[in-house]
C-alpha positions as CSV (number, residue, x, y, z in Angstrom):
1,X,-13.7,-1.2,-5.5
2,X,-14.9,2.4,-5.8
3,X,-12.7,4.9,-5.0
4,X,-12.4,8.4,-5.3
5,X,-10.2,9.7,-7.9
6,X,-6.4,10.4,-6.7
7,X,-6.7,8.4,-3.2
8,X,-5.3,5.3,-1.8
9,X,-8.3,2.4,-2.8
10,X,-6.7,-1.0,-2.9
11,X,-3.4,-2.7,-0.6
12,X,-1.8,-5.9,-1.8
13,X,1.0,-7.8,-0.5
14,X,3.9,-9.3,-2.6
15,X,4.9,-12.7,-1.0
16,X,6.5,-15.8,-1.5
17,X,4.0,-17.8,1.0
18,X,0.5,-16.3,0.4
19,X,-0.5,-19.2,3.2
20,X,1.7,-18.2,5.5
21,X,1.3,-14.6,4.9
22,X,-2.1,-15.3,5.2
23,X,-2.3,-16.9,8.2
24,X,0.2,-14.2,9.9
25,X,-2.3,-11.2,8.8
26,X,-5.5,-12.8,9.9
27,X,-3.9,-13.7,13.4
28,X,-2.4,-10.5,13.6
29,X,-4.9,-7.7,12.1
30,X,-8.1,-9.5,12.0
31,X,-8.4,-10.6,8.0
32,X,-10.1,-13.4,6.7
33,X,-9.0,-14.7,3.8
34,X,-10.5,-15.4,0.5
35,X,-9.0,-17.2,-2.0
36,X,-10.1,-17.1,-5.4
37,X,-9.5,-19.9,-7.4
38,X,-8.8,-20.0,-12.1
39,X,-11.0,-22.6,-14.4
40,X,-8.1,-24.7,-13.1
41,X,-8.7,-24.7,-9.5
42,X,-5.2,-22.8,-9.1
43,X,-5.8,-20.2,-6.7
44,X,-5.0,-16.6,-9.1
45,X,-5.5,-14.3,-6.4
46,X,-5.9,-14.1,-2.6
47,X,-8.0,-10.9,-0.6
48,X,-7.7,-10.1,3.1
49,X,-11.7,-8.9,4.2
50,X,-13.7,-7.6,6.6
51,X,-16.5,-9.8,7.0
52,X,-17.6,-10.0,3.2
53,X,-15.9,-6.7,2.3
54,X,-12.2,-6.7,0.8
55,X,-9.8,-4.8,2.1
56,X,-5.9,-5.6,0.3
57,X,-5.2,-8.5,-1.5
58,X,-2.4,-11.1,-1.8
59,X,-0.4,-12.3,-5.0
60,X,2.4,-15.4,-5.1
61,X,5.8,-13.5,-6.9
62,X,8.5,-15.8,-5.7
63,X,11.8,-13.9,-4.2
64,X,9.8,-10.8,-3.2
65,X,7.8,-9.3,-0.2
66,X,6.5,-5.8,0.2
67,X,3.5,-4.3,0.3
68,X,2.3,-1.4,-2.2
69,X,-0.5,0.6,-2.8
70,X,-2.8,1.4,-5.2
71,X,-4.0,5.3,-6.5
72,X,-7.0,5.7,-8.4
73,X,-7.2,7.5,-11.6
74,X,-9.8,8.1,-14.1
75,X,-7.6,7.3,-16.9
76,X,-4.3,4.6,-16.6
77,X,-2.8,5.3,-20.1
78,X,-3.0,9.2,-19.5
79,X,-1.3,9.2,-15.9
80,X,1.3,6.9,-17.2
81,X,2.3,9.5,-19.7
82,X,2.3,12.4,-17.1
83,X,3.9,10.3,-14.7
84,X,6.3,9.2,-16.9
85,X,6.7,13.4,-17.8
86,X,7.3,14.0,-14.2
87,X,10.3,11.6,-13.7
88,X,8.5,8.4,-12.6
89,X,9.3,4.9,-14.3
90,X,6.8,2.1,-15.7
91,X,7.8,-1.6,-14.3
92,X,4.5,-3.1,-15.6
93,X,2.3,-1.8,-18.3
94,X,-1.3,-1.2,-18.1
95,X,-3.3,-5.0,-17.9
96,X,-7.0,-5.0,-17.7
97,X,-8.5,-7.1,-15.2
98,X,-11.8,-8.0,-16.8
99,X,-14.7,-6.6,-15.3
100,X,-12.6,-4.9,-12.5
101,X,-10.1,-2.4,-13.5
102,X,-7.1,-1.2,-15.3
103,X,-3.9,-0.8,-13.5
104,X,-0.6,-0.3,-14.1
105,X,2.9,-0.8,-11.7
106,X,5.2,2.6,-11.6
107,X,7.1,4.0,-9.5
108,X,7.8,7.5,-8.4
109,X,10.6,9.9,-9.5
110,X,12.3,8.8,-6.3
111,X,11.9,5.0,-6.9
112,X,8.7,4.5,-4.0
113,X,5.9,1.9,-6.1
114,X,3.1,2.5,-6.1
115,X,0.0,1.4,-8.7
116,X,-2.4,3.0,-10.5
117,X,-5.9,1.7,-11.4
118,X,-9.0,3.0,-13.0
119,X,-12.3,0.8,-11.3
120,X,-14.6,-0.1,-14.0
121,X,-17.6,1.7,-13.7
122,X,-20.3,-1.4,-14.3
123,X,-18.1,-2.7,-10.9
124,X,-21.0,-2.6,-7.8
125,X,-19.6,0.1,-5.1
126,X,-19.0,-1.8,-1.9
127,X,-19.6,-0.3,1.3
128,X,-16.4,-0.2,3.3
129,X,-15.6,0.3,7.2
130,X,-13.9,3.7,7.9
131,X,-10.6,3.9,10.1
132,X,-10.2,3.3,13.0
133,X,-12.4,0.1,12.6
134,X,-10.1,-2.9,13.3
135,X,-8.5,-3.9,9.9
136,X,-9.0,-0.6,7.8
137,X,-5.9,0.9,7.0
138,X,-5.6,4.0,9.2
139,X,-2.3,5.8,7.6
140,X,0.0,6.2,4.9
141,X,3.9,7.0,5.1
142,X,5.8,7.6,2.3
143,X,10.3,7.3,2.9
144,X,11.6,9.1,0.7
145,X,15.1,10.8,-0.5
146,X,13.8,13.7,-1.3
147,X,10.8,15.2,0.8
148,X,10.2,18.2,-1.4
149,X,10.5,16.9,-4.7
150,X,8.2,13.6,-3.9
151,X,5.2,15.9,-2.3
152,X,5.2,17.8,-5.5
153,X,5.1,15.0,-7.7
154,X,1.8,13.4,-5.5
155,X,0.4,17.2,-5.6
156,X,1.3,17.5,-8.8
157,X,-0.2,14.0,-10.1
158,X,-2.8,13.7,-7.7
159,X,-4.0,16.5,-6.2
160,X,-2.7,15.9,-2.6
161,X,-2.0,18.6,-0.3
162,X,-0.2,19.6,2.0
163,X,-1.2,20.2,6.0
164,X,1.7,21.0,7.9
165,X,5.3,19.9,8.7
166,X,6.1,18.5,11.8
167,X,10.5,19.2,13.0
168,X,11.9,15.5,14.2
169,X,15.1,16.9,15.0
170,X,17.9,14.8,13.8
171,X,15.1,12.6,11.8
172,X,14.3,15.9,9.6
173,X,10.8,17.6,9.0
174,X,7.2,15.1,8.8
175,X,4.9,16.3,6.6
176,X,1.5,15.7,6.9
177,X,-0.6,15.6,3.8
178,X,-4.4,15.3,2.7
179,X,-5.7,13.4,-0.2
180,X,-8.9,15.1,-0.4
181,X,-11.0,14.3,2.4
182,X,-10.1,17.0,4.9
183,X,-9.4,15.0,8.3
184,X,-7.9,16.7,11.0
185,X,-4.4,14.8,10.7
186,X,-4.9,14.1,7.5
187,X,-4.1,11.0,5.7
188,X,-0.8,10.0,5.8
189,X,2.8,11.6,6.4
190,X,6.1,12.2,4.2
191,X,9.3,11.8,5.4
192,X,13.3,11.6,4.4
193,X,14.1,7.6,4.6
194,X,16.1,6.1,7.4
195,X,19.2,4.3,6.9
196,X,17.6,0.9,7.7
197,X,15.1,1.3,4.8
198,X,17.3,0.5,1.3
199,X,15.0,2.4,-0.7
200,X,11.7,5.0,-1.2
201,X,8.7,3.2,0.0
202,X,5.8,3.5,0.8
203,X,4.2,1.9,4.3
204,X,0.8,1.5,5.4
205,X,-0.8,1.3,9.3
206,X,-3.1,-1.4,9.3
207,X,-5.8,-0.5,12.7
208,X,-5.8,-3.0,15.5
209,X,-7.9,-3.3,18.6
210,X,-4.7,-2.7,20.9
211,X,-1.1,-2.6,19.7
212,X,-0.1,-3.7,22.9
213,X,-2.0,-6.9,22.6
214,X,-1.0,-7.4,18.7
215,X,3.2,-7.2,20.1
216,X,2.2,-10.7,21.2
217,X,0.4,-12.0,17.9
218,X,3.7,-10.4,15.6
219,X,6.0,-12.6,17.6
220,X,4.0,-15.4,18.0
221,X,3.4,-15.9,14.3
222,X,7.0,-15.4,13.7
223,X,7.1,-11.6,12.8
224,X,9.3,-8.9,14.2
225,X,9.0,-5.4,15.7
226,X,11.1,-2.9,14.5
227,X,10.2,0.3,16.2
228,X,7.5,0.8,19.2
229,X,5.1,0.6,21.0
230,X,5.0,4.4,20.7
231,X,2.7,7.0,21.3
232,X,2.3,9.1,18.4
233,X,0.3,13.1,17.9
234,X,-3.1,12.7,18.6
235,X,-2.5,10.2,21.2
236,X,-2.7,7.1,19.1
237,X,-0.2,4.4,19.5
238,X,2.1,2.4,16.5
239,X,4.5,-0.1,15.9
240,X,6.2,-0.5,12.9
241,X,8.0,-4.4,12.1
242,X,8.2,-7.1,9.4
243,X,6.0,-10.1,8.7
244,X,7.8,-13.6,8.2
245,X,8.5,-13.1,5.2
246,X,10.0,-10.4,5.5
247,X,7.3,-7.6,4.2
248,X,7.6,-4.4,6.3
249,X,4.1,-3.2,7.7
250,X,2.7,-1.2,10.4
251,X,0.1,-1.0,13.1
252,X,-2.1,1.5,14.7
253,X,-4.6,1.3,17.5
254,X,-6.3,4.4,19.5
255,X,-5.0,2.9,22.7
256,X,-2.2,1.0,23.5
């Protein structure tokens, strides 16, 4: 679970039917699924993978869906302060996960969640497949209420920066930003909310052989498509929908 300190390194999805869920994602993105079972035999905590390799994860939290990212940090309890400094709230204080990490739940100053970690460093670095290999994520999109003031804070915080702004028209400006690794588009864009989203979020493109092709898998496993297919800068194609369940998510293929 290495990652780089102030990039995206983990993806987990809050639902109330992790074997639905997990059924949609697999049909739809490619996942296995790995469930990991307590001394009990309850199953604590579910991962999506690549072959061996994990790439999100999946927890049970009864009455809510979403999916959120996690940012890592080479110290939780110190970016909780200066998060905290910078107008950002705590929902769920920092919790070891023995062996793994140290995360906490926070949100930004403009309400988007988003989770910090710190890997433990004993932790074996795994080897993971680079975008735009089917099932990597392959963007980040933040909604926001206020464009400025929530690239500042993930400059600020993190070290991102900024690449260029793209004019939508009536949709506002698109702001391209890079977390560190210097890619042409970058790694994900910023953007002023839409009136169908209720609140900041942030959502994530998960890579698919052909979004054409996975139109059929969405609504076939019960899912719906919000916006697309659409052909996007660099000549890559999306579609943006929700899962059964209602979690929002998003998919990106090199073709259509």
């Amino acid at each position: 679970m290495f990652t780089p300190r102030g990039k995206f390194g983990w993806y987990e999805l809050m639902t109330s039917d992790t074997k639905a869920a997990g059924k949609f994602y697999s049909d739809v993105v490619g996942w296995t699924v790995n469930e990991m079972a307590g001394p009990d035999g309850s199953i604590q905590y579910t991962t999506f993978n690549i072959g061996e390799v994990g790439i999100a994860g999946m927890i049970n939290i009864p009455g809510h869906t979403g999916w959120v990212g996690y940012i890592s940090v080479d110290d939780v309890d110190a970016h909780i302060e200066r998060i905290l400094e910078a107008g950002g709230k705590l929902w769920k204080p920092a919790t070891d996960v023995p062996g793994m990490l140290r995360f906490a739940v926070m949100s930004d100053p403009q309400g988007a969640a988003i989770v910090v970690f710190t890997p433990n460093p004993a932790m074996p670095a795994t080897q993971r497949p680079e975008p735009p290999a089917v099932g990597t994520i392959g963007w980040h999109e933040l909604y926001t209420t206020d464009l400025d003031a929530g690239f500042d804070f993930y400059n600020k915080l993190f070290g991102w920066t900024k690449l260029s702004d793209m004019d939508m028209g009536p949709m506002g400006l698109y702001r391209l930003f890079d977390e560190g690794d210097h890619k042409e588009m970058g790694d994900g864009g910023m953007m002023a909310k839409p009136p169908f989203i209720p609140v900041s979020c942030w959502g994530f493109y998960f890579c698919v052989d052909s979004v054409a092709a996975a139109v059929k898998r969405v609504e076939a496993g019960g899912g719906k498509i919000s916006n697309g297919p659409i052909q996007v800068p660099g000549g890559g194609w999306i579609i943006q929908g929700s899962d059964p369940q209602g979690g929002m998510f998003s998919l990106v293929s090199s073709g259509e």
